[in-house]
N, C-alpha and C positions, 0 to 999 in steps of 0.2 A: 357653265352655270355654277353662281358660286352655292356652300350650303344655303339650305332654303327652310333650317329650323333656325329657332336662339339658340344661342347657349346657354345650359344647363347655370342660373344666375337663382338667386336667395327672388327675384322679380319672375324668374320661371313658374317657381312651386309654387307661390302668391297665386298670381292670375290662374294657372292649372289648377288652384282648390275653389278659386271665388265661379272658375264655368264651370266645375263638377258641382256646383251648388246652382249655380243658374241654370242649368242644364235639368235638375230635378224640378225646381219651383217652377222656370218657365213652361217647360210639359206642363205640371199641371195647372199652372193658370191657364193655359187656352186650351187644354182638355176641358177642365170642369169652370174654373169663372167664367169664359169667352163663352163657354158653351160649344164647343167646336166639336168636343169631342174623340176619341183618340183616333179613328182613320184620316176625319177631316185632317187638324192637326198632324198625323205625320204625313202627308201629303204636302201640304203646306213648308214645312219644314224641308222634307227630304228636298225640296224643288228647292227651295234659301241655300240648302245644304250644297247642292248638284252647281248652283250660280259660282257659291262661292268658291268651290274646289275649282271650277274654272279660271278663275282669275288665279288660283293661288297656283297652279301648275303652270300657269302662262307667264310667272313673274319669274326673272331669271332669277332672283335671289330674296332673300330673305326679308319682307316687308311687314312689320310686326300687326298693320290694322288688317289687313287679307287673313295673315294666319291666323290669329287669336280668333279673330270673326269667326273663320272655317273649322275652331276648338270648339267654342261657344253650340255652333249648329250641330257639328256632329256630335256634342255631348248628349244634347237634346234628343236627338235621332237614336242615339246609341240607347238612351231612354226610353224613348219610345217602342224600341223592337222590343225590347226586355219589358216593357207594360203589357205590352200586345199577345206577344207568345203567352205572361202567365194570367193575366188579367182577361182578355176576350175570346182566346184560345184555351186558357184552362191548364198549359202545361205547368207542371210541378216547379217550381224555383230549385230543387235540386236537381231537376232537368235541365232547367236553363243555365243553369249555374255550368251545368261539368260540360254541355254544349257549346257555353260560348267561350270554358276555356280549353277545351279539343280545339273551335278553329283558330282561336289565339296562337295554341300553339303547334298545327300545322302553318299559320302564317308562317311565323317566326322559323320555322325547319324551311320552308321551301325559299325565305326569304337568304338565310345561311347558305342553304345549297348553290343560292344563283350569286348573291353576293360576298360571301364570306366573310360579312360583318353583320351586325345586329349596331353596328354604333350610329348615333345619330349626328356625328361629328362629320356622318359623308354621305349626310343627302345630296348627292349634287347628279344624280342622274334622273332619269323620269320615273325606270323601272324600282329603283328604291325608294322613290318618293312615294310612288303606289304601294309598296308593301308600310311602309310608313303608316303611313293615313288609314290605311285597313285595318293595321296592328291597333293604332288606335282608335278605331270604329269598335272594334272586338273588346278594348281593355273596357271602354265607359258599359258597354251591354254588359262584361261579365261583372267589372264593378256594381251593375244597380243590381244587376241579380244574387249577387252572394250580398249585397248589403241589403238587400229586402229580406233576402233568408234569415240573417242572423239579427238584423236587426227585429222586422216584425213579426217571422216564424217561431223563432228563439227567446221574443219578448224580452231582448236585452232591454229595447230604448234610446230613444234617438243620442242623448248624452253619455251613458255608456259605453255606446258603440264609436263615439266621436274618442273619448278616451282611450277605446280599447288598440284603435286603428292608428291612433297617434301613437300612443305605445309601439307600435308593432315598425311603425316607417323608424323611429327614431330609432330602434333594435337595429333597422337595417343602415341607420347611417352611422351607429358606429360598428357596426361590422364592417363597412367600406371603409372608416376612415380611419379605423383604430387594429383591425384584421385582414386589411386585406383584402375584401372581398370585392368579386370583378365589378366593375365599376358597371359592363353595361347590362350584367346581370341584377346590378344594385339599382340601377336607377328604372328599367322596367319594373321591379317589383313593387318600387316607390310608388312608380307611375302609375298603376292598378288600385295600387291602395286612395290611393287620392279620392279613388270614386266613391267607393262608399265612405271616406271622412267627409268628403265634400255635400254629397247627399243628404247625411245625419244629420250636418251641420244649418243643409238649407229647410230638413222637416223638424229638426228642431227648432228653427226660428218662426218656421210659417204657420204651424200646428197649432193652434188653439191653448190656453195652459190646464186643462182640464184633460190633456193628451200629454201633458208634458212639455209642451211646445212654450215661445215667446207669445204667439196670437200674434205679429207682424201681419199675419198672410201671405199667399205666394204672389199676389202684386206688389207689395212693398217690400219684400223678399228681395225678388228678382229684379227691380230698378234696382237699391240698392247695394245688390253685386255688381248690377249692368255700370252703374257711374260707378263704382270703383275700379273696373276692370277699365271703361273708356279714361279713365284720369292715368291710369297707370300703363293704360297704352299710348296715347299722347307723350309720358312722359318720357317713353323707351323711344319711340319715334324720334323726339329731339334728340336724346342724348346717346343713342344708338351704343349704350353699353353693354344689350346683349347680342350685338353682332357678331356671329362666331370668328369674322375677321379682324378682331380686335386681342383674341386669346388663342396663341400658337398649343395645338395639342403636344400633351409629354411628349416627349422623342424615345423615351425610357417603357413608354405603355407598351409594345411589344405587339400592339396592330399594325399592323404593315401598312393596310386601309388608310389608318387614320395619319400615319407619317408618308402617306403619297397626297392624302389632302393636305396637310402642311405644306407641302412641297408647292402642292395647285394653287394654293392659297397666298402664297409668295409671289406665285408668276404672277395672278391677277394680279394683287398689288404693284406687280412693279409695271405692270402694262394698264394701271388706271391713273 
């Protein structure tokens, strides 16, 4: 099975901010416009969610419309539990906050324990595909919940917090790429952060301007991420230049992991 993510490409971090942002507006469009509601609604969802992890664990390798789709859902879902716990249950967002990042990172420890990498340069088994997809189930719930806390506990505001959050990734990419800092320590933190830029971004647009928002709404919101994201997946489809078998990992990076996937990634090539 060769890896079964992209690669880490300038068309990664795109599409992963345009579902952290469909992922907010969609919830609530068919929460509150469809009238669904939030059980109906994450029922709905978690089952779209359940179809599509199907297919995407059945794929030996890395098929950009399966994945992105299977982002898209579980960003939603990741939304959804994080509404659910503090919105119909009641619990505190500084609960849910330090809850979903406890099992963040128990994921991440027991994922280490069994595979001694955290890289996503070697998904190519089943059992790190599922800590994968977990990790990322866990980063969009704790992203909506610390970005509900600081955004509307803290009263920053949906365009503050998109500043503030941009600030903080761009801090983290030149610590990677000017200090040093471990790459897959760098791109997890990245990866969390997205959620709440992404959110800000999509209750900034959808919110009314009397909220501070665009007034779009979360229907014209969410088409409008939704066909950027489908043109931009189409366009990776053809040109398949974020196929991790296109980009040989360092030899110099010092994963052992990730210079045995170079090695696997060789054989398939010369045996396709």
């Amino acid at each position: 099975m060769l890896n079964k993510v992209p690669e880490v490409t300038l068309y990664f971090w795109i599409i992963k901010i345009l579902c952290t942002t469909v992922g907010e507006t969609a919830a609530d469009y068919m929460n509150d416009t469809l009238g669904f509601g939030l059980d109906k609604t994450s029922y709905v969802m978690s089952a779209a969610l359940i179809i599509a992890l199907v297919f995407q664990f059945r794929a030996r390798r890395y098929v950009p419309g399966i994945y992105w789709l299977s982002v898209v859902l579980i960003s939603v879902v990741g939304t959804l539990i994080s509404d659910k716990l503090a919105d119909d249950l009641g619990v505190p967002l500084v609960v849910t906050t330090i809850l979903f990042a406890v099992l963040l990172a128990i994921t991440f420890a027991v994922w280490y324990a069994s595979e001694r990498t955290l890289s996503i340069h070697s998904i190519v088994t089943r059992r790190r595909e599922t800590f994968y997809w977990l990790a990322i189930l866990f980063t969009f719930a704790l992203g909506t919940s610390a970005g509900d806390l600081f955004d509307e506990k803290l009263g920053v505001g949906y365009w503050p917090t998109v500043g503030i959050v941009a600030a903080l990734i761009a801090l983290i990419a030149v610590a990677h790429l000017g200090l040093r800092l471990n790459a897959v320590l760098a791109f997890w933190a990245a990866y969390i952060l997205t959620r709440p830029l992404g959110a800000s971004i999509g209750d900034g647009m959808s919110q009314p301007a009397k909220n501070g928002g665009f007034g779009l709404g979360t229907t014209g919101t969410s088409f409008i991420f939704l066909a950027v994201i489908l043109a931009l997946v189409v366009f990776l489809s053809l040109t398949k230049v974020d196929r991790t078998e296109n980009h040989a990992p360092d030899p110099g990076s010092g994963d052992e992991s990730d210079q045995r996937y170079g090695r696997h990634l060789a054989e398939s090539d010369g045996l396709s």
